[in-house]
N, C-alpha and C positions, 0 to 999 in steps of 0.2 A: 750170606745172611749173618746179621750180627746177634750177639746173645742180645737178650733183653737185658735190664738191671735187677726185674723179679728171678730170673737166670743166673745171674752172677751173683744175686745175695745168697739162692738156694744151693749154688757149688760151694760160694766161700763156705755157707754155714756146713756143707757136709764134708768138709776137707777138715774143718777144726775139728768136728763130731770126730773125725777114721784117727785126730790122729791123738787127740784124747784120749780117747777110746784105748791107748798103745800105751799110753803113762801109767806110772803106778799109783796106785790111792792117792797116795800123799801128795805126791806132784798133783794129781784131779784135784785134789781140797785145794792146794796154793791159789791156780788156778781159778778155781770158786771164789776163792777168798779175792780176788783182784775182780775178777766181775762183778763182784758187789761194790767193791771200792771205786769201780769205773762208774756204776751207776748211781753211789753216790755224789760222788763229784761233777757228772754233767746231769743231771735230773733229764727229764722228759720236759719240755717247754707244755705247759699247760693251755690248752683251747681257749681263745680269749671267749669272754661271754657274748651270746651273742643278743643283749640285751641293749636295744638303740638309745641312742646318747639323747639326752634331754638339756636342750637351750635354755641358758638362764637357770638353770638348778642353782647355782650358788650365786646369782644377783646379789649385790650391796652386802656382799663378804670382802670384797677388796678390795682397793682406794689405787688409782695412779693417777700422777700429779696430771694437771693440765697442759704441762710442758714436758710432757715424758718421751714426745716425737721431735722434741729441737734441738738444732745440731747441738753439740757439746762447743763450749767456749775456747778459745786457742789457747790456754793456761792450760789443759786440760790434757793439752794432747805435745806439749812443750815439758809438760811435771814440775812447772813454775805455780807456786800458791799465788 
């Protein structure tokens, strides 16, 4: 039988717990002090909304040409003007 991952998150977290736990203050606060700095540096990714997207919301806000789908000219792709 293999651990689970709710298994292995709940060893790792009680092996860091036993051995913190063994540090003295100061070393505890270091430690603190870089858990905070780990969590501000990768944040928690925020739950996107889950508010359904609406077609056409921003209609005749933005302009592309009528040749914006033809191929590009062979000057273009030579970097001759």
């Amino acid at each position: 039988m293999t651990p689970s991952s709710t298994d292995t998150a709940n060893s790792l977290s009680e092996t860091i717990l036993e051995k913190l736990q063994d540090l003295p203050e100061t070393q505890q606060q270091q430690i603190l002090d870089y858990i905070e700095f780990l969590a501000q540096k990768y944040p928690k990714p925020q739950p996107r909304s889950k508010k359904p997207r609406v077609a056409g919301l921003h209609r005749g806000k933005v302009w592309i040409s009528d040749d914006f789908n033809d191929p590009l000219p062979p000057e273009y792709w030579s970097g001759q003007d």
